[in-house]
VEXTI-796808 format. One record per residue (C-alpha): residue in three letters; x, y, z. Coordinates in steps of 0.5 Angstrom, whole numbers. Layout:
aa:u:v:w
ALA:X:Y:Z
...
***
This chain:
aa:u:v:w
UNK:-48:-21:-35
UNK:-43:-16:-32
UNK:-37:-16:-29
UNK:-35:-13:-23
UNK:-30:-10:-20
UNK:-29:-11:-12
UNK:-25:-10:-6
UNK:-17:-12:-8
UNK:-18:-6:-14
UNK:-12:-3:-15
UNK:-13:2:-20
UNK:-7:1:-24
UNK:-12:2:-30
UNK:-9:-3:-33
UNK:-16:-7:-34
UNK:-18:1:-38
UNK:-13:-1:-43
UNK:-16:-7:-45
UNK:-23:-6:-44
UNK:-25:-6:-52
UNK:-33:-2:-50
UNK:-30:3:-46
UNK:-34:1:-40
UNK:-29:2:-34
UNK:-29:9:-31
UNK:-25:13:-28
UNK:-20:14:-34
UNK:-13:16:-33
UNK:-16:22:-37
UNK:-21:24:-33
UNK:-21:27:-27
UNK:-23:24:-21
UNK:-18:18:-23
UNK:-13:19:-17
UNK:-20:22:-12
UNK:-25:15:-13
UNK:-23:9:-8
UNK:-23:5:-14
UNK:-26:4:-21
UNK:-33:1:-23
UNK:-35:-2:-28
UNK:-42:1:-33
UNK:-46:-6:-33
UNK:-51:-3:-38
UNK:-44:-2:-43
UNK:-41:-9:-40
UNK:-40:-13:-46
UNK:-39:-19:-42
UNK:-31:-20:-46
UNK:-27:-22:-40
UNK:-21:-18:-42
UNK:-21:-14:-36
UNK:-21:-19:-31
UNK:-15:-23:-35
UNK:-12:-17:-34
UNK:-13:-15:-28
UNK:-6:-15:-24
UNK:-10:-15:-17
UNK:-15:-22:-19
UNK:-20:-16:-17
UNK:-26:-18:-23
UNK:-32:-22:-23
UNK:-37:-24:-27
UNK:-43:-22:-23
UNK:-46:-28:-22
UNK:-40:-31:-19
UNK:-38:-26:-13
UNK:-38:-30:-7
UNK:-42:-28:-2
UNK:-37:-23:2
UNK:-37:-19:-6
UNK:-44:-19:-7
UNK:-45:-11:-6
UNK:-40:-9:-10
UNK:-44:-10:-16
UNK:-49:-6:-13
UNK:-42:-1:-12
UNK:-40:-2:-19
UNK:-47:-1:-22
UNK:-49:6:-17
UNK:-43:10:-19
UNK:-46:11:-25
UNK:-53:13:-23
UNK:-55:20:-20
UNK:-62:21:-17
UNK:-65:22:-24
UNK:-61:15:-26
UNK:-57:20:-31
UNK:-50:17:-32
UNK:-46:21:-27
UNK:-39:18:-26
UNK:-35:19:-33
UNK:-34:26:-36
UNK:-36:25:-44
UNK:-31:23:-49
UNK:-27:28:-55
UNK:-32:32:-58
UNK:-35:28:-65
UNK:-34:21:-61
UNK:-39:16:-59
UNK:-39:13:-51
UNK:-35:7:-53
UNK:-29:11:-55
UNK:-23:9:-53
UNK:-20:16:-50
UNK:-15:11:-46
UNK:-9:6:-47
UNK:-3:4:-44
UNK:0:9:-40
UNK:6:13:-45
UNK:11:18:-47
UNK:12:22:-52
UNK:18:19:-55
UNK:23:22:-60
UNK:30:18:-57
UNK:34:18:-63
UNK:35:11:-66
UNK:42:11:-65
UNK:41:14:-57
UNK:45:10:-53
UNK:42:7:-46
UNK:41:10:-41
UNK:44:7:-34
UNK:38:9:-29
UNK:39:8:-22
UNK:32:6:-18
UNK:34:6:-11
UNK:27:2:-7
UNK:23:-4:-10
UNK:16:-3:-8
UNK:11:-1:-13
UNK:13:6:-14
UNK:20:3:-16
UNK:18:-3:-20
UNK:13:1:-25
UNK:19:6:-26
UNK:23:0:-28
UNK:18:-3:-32
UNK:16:4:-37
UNK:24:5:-37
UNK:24:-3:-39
UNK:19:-4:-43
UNK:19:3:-48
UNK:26:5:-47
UNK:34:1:-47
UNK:36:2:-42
UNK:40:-2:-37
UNK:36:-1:-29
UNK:40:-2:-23
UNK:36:-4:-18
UNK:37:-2:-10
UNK:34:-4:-4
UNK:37:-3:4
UNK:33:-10:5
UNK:37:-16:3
UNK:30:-18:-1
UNK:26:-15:-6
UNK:18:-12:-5
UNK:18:-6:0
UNK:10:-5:2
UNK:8:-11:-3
UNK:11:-15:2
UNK:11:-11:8
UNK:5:-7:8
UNK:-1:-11:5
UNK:-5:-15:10
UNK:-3:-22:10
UNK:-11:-24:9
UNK:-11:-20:3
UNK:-8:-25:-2
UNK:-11:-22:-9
UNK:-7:-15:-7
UNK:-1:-18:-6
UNK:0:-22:-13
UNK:2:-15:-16
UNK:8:-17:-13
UNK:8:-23:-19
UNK:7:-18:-24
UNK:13:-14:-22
UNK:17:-21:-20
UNK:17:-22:-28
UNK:22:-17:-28
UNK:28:-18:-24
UNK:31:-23:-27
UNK:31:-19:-34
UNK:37:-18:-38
UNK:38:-11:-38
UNK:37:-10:-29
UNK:42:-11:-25
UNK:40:-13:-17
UNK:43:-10:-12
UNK:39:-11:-5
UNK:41:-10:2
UNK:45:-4:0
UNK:42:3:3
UNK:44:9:0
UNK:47:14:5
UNK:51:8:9
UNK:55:3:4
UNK:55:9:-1
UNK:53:16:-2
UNK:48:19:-7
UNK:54:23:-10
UNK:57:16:-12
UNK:51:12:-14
UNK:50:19:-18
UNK:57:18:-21
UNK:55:11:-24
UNK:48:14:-27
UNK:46:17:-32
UNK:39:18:-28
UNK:37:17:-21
UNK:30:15:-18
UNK:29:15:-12
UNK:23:11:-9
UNK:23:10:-2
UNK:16:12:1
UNK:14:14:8
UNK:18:9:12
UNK:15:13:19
UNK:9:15:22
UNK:6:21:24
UNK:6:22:31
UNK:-1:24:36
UNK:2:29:40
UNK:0:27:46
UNK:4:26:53
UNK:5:18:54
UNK:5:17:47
UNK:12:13:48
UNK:10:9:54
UNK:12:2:53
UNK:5:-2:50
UNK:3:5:45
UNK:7:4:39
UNK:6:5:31
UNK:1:2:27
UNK:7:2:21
UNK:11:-1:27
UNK:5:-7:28
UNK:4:-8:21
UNK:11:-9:20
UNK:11:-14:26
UNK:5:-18:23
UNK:9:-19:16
UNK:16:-20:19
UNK:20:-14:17
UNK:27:-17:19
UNK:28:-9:23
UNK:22:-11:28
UNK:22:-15:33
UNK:18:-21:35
UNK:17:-19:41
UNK:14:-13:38
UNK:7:-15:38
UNK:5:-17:45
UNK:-2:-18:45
UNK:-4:-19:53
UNK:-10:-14:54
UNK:-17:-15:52
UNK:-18:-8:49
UNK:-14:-4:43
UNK:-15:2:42
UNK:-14:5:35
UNK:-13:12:34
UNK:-15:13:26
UNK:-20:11:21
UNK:-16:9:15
UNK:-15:3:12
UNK:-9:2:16
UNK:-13:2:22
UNK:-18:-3:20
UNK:-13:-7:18
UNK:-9:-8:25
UNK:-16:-8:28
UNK:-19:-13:23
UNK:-13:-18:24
UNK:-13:-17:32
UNK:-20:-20:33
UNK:-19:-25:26
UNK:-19:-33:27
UNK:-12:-34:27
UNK:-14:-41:23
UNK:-16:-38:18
UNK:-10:-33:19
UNK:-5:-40:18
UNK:-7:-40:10
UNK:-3:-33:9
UNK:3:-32:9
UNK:2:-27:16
UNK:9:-28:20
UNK:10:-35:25
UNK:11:-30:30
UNK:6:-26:30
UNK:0:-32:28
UNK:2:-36:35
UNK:1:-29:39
UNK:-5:-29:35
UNK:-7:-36:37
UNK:-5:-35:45
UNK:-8:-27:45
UNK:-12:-24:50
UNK:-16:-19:45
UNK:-23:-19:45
UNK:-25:-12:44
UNK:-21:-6:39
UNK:-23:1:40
UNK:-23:5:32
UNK:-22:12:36
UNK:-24:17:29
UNK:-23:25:30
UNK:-29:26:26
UNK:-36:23:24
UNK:-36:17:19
UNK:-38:23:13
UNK:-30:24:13
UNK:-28:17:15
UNK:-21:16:11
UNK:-22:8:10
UNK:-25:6:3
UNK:-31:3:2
UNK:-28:-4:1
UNK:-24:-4:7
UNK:-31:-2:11
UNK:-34:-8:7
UNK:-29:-13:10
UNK:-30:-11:17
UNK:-37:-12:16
UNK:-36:-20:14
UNK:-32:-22:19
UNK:-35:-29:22
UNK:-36:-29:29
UNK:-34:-23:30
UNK:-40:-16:32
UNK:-39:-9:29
UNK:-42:-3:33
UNK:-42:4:32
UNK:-41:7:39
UNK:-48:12:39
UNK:-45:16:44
UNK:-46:23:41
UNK:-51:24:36
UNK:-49:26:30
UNK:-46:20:29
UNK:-53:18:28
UNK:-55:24:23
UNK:-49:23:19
UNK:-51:15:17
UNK:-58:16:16
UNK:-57:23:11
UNK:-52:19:8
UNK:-53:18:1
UNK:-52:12:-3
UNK:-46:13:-6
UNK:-43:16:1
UNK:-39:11:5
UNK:-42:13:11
UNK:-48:9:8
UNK:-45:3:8
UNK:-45:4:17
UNK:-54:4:16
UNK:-54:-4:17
UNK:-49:-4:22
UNK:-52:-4:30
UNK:-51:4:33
UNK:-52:4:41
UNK:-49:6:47
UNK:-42:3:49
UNK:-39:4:56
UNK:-31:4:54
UNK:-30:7:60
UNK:-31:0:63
UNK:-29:-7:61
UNK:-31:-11:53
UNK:-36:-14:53
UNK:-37:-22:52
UNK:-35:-24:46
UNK:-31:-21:40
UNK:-32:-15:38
UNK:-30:-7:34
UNK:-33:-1:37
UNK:-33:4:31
UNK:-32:11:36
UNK:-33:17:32
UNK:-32:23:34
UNK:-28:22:41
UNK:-20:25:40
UNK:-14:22:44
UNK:-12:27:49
UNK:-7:23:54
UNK:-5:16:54
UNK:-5:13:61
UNK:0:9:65
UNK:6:8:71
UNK:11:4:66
UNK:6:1:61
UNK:0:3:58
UNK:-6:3:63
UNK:-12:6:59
UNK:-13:13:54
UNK:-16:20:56
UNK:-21:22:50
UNK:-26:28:49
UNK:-32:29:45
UNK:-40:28:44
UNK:-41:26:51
UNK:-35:31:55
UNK:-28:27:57
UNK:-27:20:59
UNK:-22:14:61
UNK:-22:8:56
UNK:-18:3:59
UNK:-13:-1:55
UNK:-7:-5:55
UNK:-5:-3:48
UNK:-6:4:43
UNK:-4:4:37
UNK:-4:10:33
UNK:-6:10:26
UNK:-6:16:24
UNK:-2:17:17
UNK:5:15:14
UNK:11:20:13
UNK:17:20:10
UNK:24:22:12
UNK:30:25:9
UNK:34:23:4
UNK:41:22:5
UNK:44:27:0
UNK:37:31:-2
UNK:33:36:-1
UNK:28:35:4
UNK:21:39:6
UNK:19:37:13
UNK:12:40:13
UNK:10:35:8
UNK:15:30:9
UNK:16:29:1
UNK:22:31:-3
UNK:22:38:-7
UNK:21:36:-14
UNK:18:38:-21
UNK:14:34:-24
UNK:18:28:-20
UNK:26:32:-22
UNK:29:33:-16
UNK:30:41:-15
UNK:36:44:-16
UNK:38:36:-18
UNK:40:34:-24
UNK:39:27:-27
UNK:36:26:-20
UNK:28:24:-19
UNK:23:22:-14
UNK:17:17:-14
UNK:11:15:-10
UNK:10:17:-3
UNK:16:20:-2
UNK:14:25:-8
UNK:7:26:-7
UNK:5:24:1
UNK:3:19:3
UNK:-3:18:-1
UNK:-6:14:-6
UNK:-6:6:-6
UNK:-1:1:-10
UNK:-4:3:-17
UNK:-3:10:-16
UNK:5:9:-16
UNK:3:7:-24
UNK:0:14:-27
UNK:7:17:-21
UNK:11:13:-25
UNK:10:15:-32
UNK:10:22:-30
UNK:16:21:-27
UNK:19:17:-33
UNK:17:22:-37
UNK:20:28:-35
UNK:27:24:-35
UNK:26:22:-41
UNK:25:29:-43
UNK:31:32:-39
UNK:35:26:-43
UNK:34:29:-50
UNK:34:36:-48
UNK:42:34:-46
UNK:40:35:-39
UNK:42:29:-36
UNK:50:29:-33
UNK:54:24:-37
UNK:56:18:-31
UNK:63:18:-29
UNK:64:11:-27
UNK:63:4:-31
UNK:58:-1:-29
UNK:63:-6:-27
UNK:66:0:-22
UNK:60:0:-19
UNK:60:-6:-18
UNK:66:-7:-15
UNK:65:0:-11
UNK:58:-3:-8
UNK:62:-10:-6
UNK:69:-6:-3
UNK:63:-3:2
UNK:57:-9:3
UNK:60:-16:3
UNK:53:-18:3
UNK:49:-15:-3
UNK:44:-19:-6
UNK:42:-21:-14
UNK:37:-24:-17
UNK:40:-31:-17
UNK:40:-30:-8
UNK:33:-27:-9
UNK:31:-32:-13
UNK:34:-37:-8
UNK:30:-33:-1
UNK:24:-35:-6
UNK:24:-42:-6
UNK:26:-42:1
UNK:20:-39:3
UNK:15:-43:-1
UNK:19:-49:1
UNK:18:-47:8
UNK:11:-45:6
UNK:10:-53:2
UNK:12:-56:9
UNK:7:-52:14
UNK:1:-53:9
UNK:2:-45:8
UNK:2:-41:2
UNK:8:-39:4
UNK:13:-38:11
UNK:17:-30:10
UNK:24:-30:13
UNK:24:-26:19
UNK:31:-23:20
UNK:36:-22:15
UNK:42:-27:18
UNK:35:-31:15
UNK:35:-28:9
UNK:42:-28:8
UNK:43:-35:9
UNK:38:-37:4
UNK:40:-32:-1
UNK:48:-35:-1
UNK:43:-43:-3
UNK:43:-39:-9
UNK:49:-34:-9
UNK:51:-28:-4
UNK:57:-24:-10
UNK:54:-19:-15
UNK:51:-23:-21
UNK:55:-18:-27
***
């Protein structure tokens, strides 16, 4: 018997580490970790231990006897990518020469470390308390002394862990357990709610600092670049998404869910996740912790149809395998893949079997007429190959003009969602690349910046999902780790304490562990009442006001 890994993967790698056989590939020494969409298990070398799945961060392992129904495929997934036509090994590349198969090329991501004994702690600022933030200030917390200051501009703590992840996706989210263990440590000092740029400048949290990371990913979305994309019905999907998990800085309002069809312009995860929660049992959404508002406008909509609008065929979709996966799981609701131009077709049946277009096989194809109303029932129309050419309306959003296959036609729709990528915005007090919507760096140092790095998207683009951040972060990590033994990192001109006492002169209203803390046992307490894993605080009087149960002023 093997294990598995499924849908929630993060490929962190953490479950590569611990694996004492070497069956779990990519490595983070091969090359294609960062490019597969998840890591797989080799069932012939599978020794049955279990280690990776008590490992795993993401509760992303099985054994595979045990998958449940919606799993099953992904032993078959786990078992394929290590099978060419000849039924040769084609996923891992061969170990050090004079080693066997089960050599261990791979453990624990680390550093070189050649800090003196002596060295003095390193006071290191990481302003963003998502996943790239938070595998910083645990490589910094556990392979070094120093002393983290954690930032955010939310009065709470979880960036896209809490914000970006979809509710019914409860195994992605318990990541957050993993980085939760680390707030209350001894040598972090909280201080959420403080926005750099606004209560202080990078030059002032600089000055405290002997090193600065900043980790703020993509905050915004790029845009389609077609008239009518700002009439009132078309929004983001980043803005949807925060909507659905209670971003204080989205309204919930928001989310008004009165047409029977949505178009999403994109094929990403992001785009199968809106369309996904669109058409879901909202009985089903209760048990998450999805928004109270965004659960009753589920329960009073009017959705029945969604619209994925892809420029290109299913050869070149952006989703993941996974994400396809779940679409095809939803009960009660039909997936069809519009045929109205046959590449489409082509492209599914000449997909091989460890390409995602081949998944698409056992889904129905036939001709959908978009130009008119939905269908009976509920449904998701996957489009390929149709392209946004105007959004229509005299006030609101009435429908959208797309090309392809067939020539041009109109979809009418009383909502358009575009979901076509995430990207970053400028840094207060940092250089900024508008074409990539990144910060120019060397290998995570901030150019022409000294003592000051970036991580995750804001470093990279918006590419990769939460485990990513953790091969990111090392990298990161290490380039100042080496700029402080060279003597590279500028000496902090203020003390802990007048940081402190500068942040609390500016923000009466900063958050620290114990209020974090206490917006935790609000929540679960919210969550107890309603028979509900638990119940977010959705605006940050909300947040605040739980908070000071605990305590509002500066813990150290």
């Amino acid at each position: 018997m093997a294990f598995a890994i499924t849908q929630t993967c993060c490929s962190d790698a953490t479950c590569v580490a611990v694996c004492p056989v070497n069956c779990i590939h990519p490595t983070p020494q091969e090359r294609a970790f960062g490019s597969t969409e998840m890591l797989h298990i080799d069932p012939k070398t599978c020794i049955d231990c279990g280690a990776c799945a008590d490992a795993c961060p993401v509760d992303a392992i099985f054994p595979v006897p045990a998958l449940p129904p919606a799993q099953r495929e992904y032993a078959a997934i786990n078992a394929a990518w290590y099978e060419d036509g000849d039924g040769e090994a084609a996923g891992p590349e061969p170990g050090p020469a004079g080693h066997g198969p089960n050599f261990h090329a791979w453990d624990e991501p680390a550093f070189t470390r050649t800090l003196p004994a002596d060295f003095a702690p390193l006071r290191v600022a990481v302003v963003g308390t998502g996943p790239a933030g938070m595998y910083a200030a645990e490589d910094l917390l556990l392979h070094t002394n120093a002393e983290v200051t954690l930032l955010d501009r939310l009065p709470v703590a979880g960036g896209l862990v809490r914000y970006g992840v979809a509710p019914d996706h409860p195994a992605t989210k318990k990541v957050g357990e993993t980085f939760a263990r680390f707030h209350g440590h001894d040598r972090v000092r909280m201080r959420l709610g403080v926005e750099v740029g606004r209560d202080i400048s990078a030059e002032e949290l600089a000055a405290h600092h002997d090193a600065v990371i900043y980790a703020v990913g993509a905050a915004t979305d790029r845009r389609l670049g077609i008239p009518g994309e700002d009439l009132p019905g078309s929004l983001s999907a980043t803005t949807f998404v925060s909507w659905y998990n209670a971003h204080p800085e989205v309204a919930p309002e928001a989310g008004v869910l009165d047409a029977e069809r949505v178009v999403v312009v994109g094929n990403g995860n992001v785009a199968l996740d809106v369309a996904r929660l669109l058409v879901a049992d909202p009985d089903t959404l209760a048990g998450t912790d999805i928004s109270e508002h965004a659960l009753a406008a589920l329960r009073a909509s009017r959705v029945r149809e969604v619209v994925l609008l892809g420029r290109r065929g299913p050869e070149d979709a952006a989703y993941t395998t996974s994400e396809l996966l779940a679409l095809k799981q939803l009960p009660g609701v039909e997936l069809v893949v519009d045929d109205h131009d046959p590449r489409v077709g082509e492209a599914v049946e000449a997909a091989g079997p460890r390409d995602k277009a081949a998944v698409l096989r056992d889904v129905p194809r036939a001709r959908v007429d978009v130009a008119s109303g939905p269908a009976p029932g509920r449904r998701i129309v996957l489009r390929f190959r149709s392209a946004p050419v105007e959004a229509l309306g005299d006030g609101a959003v009435r429908g959208l003009r797309v090309t392809g296959g067939s020539g041009e036609l109109e979809i009418p729709t009383g909502m358009l969602l575009r979901a076509v990528g995430y990207r970053g915005r400028p840094v207060a007090g940092l250089p900024f690349d508008e074409t990539t919507g990144t910060v120019p760096h060397e290998s995570g140092r901030v150019r022409g910046r000294e003592g000051t790095y970036v991580v995750g998207w804001i470093k990279r683009g918006p590419s990769g999902g939460i485990g990513a951040n953790r091969t990111c972060a090392a990298e990161t990590v290490g380039t100042l780790l080496a700029d402080a033994v060279a003597g590279a990192l500028p000496a902090p001109k203020g003390t802990p304490k007048a940081f402190k006492r500068l942040v609390r002169s500016r923000n009466r209203n900063v958050v620290d562990a114990r209020g974090l803390a206490a917006i935790e046992r609000a929540e679960l307490s919210r969550g107890l009442r309603d028979g509900r894993p638990r119940v977010k605080l959705a605006t940050v009087d909300e947040l605040l006001a739980a908070a000071r149960g605990g305590r509002l002023s500066l813990r150290r």
